[in-house]
Structures are given as C-alpha cells and as structure tokens.
C-alpha positions in Angstrom: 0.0 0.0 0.0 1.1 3.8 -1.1 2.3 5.8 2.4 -0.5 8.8 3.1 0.9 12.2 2.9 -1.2 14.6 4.7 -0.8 18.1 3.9 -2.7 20.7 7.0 -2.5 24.5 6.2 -2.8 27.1 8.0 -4.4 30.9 8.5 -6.1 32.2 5.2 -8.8 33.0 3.5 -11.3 30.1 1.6 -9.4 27.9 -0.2 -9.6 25.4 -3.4 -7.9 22.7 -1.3 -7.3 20.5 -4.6 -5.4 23.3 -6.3 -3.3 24.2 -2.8 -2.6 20.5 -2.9 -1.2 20.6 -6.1 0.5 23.6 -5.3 2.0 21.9 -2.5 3.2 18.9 -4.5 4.8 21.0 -7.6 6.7 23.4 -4.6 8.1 19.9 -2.9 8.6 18.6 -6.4 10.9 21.6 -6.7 12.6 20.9 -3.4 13.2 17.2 -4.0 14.9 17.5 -7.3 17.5 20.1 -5.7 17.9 17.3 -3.1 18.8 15.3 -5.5 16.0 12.9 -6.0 15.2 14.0 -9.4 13.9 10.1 -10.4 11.5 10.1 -7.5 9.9 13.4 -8.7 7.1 11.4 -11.2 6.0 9.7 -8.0 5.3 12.4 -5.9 3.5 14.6 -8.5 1.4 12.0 -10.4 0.3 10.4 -6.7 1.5 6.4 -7.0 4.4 7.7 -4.4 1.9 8.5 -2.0 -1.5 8.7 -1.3 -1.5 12.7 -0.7 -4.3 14.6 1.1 -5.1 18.4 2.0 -6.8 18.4 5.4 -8.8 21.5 4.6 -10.4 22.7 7.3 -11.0 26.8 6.8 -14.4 27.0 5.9 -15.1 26.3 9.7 -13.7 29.9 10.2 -16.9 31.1 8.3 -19.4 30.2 10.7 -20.5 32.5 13.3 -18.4 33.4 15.8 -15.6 36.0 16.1 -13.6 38.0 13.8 -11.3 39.5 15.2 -11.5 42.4 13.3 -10.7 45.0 15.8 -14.2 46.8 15.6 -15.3 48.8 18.6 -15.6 47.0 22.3 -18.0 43.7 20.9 -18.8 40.7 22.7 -16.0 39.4 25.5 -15.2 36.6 22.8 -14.4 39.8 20.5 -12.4 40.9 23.0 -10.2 37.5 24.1 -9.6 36.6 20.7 -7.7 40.5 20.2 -6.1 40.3 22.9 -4.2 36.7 21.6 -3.4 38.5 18.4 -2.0 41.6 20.0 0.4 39.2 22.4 0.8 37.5 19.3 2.1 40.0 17.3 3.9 42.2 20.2 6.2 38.6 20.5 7.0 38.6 17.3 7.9 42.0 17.2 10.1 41.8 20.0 12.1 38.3 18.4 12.8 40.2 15.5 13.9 43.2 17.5 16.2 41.4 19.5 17.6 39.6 16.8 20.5 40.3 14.2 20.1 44.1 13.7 17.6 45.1 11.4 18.1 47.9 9.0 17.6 51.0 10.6 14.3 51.6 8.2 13.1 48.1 9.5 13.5 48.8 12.9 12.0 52.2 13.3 8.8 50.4 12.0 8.9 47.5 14.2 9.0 49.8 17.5 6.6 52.3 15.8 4.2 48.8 15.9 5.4 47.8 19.3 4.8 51.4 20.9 0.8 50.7 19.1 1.0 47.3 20.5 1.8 48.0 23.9 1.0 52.3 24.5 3.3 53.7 27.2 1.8 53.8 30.7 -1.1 51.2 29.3 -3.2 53.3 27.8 -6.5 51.7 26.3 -9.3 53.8 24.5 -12.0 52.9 22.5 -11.9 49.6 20.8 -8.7 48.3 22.4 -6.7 46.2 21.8 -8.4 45.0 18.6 -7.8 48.8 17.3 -4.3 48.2 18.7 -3.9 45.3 16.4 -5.2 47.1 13.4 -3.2 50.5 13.8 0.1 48.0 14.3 -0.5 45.9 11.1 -1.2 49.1 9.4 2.5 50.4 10.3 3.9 46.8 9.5 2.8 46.5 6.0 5.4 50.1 5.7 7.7 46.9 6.1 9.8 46.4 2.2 7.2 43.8 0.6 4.6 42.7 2.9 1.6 44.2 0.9 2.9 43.4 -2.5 3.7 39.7 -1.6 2.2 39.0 1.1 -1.1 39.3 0.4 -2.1 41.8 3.1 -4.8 43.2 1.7 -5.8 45.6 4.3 -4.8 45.6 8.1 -8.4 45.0 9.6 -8.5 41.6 7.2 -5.4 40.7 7.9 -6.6 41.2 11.6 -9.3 38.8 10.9 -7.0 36.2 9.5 -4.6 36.3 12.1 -7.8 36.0 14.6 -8.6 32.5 13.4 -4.8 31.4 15.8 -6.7 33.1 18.5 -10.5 31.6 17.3 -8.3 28.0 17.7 -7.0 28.4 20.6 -9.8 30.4 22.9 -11.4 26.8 22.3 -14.7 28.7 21.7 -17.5 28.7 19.0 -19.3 25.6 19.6 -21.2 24.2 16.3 -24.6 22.6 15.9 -23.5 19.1 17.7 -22.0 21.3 20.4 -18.8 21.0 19.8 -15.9 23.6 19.9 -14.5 24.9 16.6 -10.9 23.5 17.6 -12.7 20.2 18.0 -14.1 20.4 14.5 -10.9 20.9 13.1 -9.2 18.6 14.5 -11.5 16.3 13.3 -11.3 17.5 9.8 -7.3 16.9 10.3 -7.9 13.3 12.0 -10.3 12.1 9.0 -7.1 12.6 7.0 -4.9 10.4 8.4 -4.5 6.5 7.8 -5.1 4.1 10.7 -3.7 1.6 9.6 -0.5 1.9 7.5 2.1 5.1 8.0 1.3 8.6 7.6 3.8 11.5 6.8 2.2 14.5 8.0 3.6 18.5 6.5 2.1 20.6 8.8 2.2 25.1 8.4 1.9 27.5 10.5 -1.3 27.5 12.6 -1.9 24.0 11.1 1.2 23.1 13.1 -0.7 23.2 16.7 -3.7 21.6 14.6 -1.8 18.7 13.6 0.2 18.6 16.8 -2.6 18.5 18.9 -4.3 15.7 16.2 -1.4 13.8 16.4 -2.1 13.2 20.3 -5.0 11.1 19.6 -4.0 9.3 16.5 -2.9 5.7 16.6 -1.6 5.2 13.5 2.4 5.4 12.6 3.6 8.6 11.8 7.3 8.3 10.5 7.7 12.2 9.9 6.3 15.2 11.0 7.2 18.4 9.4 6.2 21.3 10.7 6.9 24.9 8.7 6.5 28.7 10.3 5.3 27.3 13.5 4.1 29.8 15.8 4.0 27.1 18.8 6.6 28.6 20.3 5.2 31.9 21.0 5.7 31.8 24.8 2.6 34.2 25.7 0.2 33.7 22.9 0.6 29.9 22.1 2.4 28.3 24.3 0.7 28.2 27.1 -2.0 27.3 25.2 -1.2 24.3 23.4 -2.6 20.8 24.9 -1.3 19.0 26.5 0.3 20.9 29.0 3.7 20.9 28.8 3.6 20.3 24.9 5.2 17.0 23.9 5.9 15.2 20.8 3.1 12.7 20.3 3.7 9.0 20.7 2.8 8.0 17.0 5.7 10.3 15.9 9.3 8.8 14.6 10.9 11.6 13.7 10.3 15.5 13.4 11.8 18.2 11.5 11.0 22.0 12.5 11.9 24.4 9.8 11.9 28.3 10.0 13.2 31.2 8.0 14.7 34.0 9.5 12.3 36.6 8.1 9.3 34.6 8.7 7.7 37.1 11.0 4.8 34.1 12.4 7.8 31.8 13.8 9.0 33.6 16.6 10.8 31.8 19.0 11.8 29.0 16.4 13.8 26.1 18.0 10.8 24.1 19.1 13.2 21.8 21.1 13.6 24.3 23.7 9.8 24.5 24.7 8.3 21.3 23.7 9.6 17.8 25.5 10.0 14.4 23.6 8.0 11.8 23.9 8.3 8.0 25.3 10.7 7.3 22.5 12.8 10.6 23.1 11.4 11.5 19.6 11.3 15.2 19.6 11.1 18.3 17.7 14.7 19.0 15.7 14.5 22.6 14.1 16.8 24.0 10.8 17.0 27.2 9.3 16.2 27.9 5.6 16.4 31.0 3.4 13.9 31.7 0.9 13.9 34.9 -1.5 11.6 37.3 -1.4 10.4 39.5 0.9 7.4 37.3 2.0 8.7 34.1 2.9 5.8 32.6 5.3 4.0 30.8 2.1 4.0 26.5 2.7 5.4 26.4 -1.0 8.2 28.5 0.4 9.4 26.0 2.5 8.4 23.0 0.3 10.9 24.3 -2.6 13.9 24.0 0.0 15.7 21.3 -0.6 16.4 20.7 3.2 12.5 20.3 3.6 11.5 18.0 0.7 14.4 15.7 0.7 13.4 14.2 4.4 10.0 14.2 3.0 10.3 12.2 -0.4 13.0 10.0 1.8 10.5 9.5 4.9 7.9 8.2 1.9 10.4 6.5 -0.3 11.1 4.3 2.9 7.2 4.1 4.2 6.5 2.4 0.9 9.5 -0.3 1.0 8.6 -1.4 4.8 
C-alpha cells in the first residue's frame, strides 16, 4: 500500500484545497529535485508515491463566531480573541527586535508597531486592543514587501486572518453538535490520516498546533512530521495554550523536522526543542534554518521548494513504501 501524505494549512482565506494540494506537490517537487531525487519526482507529483491529502479545514472559520476584526468594544469573545493576536504580534515583534540588527528603516517600523501594540503607561481607549492590532499591522505593511507579496490586503483583514490562531485556541464557538471549533478541526485533520499503514504529515503554520494536537489522539504510525512557520513557540500567545500541558511530541511520531526562515515574521521563537519535550521514545522536535527569497517568505510552497524540507519528506515516503 502507497504511504498517506497529509498536507494541513494554515491561517487564510477560503481555499480550493485540490489546487493548494497541487500547489504543494509541484513546490516539494521543486525541493526534492535540488535534493537530489530528481527520479522520484514522477511519483510524488502523479500520486502512486503517496497517497496525498489536504486536510482543509477553513471553511469552519466562516461560521458564526468572532472575527477579530478589531471593531469597537464587541462581545468578551471579541475581545479575548484581540487580545491573543495583539500578544501575538507584540512577541514577534520583540524576536525580530532582539535579533540580528535590522536595517535602521526596519526597525524604526517594528518599535513604531510595538509602541501601538503596547502604549506607554497602558493606555486603552476605545476599541482596544483590537484597534491596537489594526493600527500595528497598518504600520507593519510600511515593512519592504509585505503588501505586495504577502497578500495583506488591508490591516483589519489581515486582523481577521490572524484572529482564526486566537478563534483555535480560545477553544470557543461551539457548532450545531456542540462542539468547539478546535474540536471540529481537528476532526477534519484526523479524518485525514490513515489508521492503519504510516502517515507522513507537512504541517504550516497554525496547522502546526492543529496537527500537533491531532497527532495526540492518532494511533496510527507517523514516521515524519514536518512542521513549517510554526508559531507554537510563542511563549505568551501559544504556548501556554497548546494541549497538552507541557507540549510534547506525540507518541505516534518517529521523527520531526522543525523548519523556519529567518524573516518569517509568524515563527517567533523558532527552536521548538527548547519548549516542547519528547515523547516515550525521546522522539522530539529538531528545528533547521532555511532562506527563501523574497520579501514574504511565510507561504508552505516557500518551504516546500527547500531542498532541506523536501528531501526528508520524499525519503520519509520512499522508505514508508518499502517497509
């Protein structure tokens, strides 16, 4: 039987999940031939290498519930989820502060956004912190690139795409059956998976606490876990909110590889090894730089097309198939 390769995205807009799974596919095609494992490359992209899957999961985000849009005061939920973002956000503008020195252009916008972020002496006001979030992505998009390639349309939707991490993790919004929204995706992700044989899982971004979290309650195999622009090591935002608590590695896991690009502003705090412990089999999170070009560099295809990311991948199902 052909391995399943499970693809889970992350923040966004509605998606065509067959066309971001072949988007997916042709970015890790990319990868795997400058790995080189050019003769494997027919099996990944005409699907007898794997059985490949995108565990699509965003319409959920259009049902009722909040937005995160940093409107005025609205409902405590409203409130919660802004708050996440805005701790969200201040974190990563702090790792990229305290990092190697940004230009002097960079940096003057990144404490313009902090000072919005968090106002001296705690100042509030009308519609804060959601309006915080909003007049702090406003002065981040001044940033070389971010609204010409990265797909920041305006900074109250952006806000509302970064509030689906917060809509996750306030564990709120419960559907017709009565059950939370992160319970309905994880469902989504779980449905995915094989049972049975192995499963190689590519995780980005917020799907990365989806699919760890999944991952918990799967009994399958999972030789490889991948996980790209992870934000699960966002010690006030995240962290603390991931389950369970202390984040682990989940049992079904063999091996994972944690990869994160320097100017991916979602990835703060990076090495996942430092906050999350192994499991039984001391399998735990091992985290690499890459470098993509480009000023936006958070995309999944980003990371697929590097050669680091795609060779482990096309290996982990190369050897899946042959056991």
């Amino acid at each position: 039987m052909k391995p399943r390769l499970v693809f889970v995205h992350g923040i966004g807009g509605p998606r065509d999940a067959a066309a971001d799974l072949e988007e997916w596919l042709r970015a890790a095609a990319h990868g795997a031939r400058a790995a080189g494992h050019g003769g494997r490359l027919s099996g990944l992209t005409g699907g007898w290498a794997a059985d490949a899957r995108f565990a699509y999961y965003g319409d959920l985000f259009r049902t009722p519930g909040s937005q995160g849009t940093g409107g005025s005061a609205g409902s405590r939920t409203d409130r919660q989820d802004d708050e996440l973002v805005a701790e969200l956000l201040l974190e990563a503008v702090d790792d990229r502060l305290a990092g190697p020195a940004p230009a002097a252009d960079e940096a003057r916008v990144l404490r313009h956004a902090r000072t919005q972020l968090a106002p001296p002496g705690g100042a509030q006001g009308v519609g804060a912190p959601g309006r915080h979030v909003v007049n702090a992505l406003t002065t981040l998009m001044a940033l070389p690139g971010l609204r010409s390639t990265g797909g920041w349309l305006s900074a109250r939707l952006t806000a509302g795409t970064l509030g689906q991490v917060a809509r996750y993790l306030n564990r709120g919004e419960p559907g017709d059956g009565g059950e939370t929204l992160d319970v309905r995706i994880r469902r989504r992700v779980a449905a995915c998976l094989d049972g049975d044989g192995p499963t190689v899982v590519v995780a980005h971004s917020l799907g990365t606490v989806v699919a760890l979290e999944t991952l918990h309650a799967h009994r399958g195999e999972v030789p490889l876990l991948i996980t790209l622009g992870s934000p699960i090591g966002t010690r006030t935002a995240v962290l603390p909110r991931v389950r369970p608590q202390p984040p682990r590695a989940p049992a079904c896991v063999g091996r994972w590889l944690n990869f994160w690009d320097r100017d991916d502003l979602v990835a703060a705090r990076p090495r996942l090894e430092d906050v999350v412990l192994p499991n039984a089999s001391s399998v735990g999170p091992v985290s690499s730089r890459v470098d993509s070009d480009g000023a936006w560099v958070h995309p999944a295809a980003k990371y697929l097309a590097q050669a680091a990311v795609a060779g482990p991948l096309i290996e982990a199902l190369t050897a899946a198939a042959e056991s």
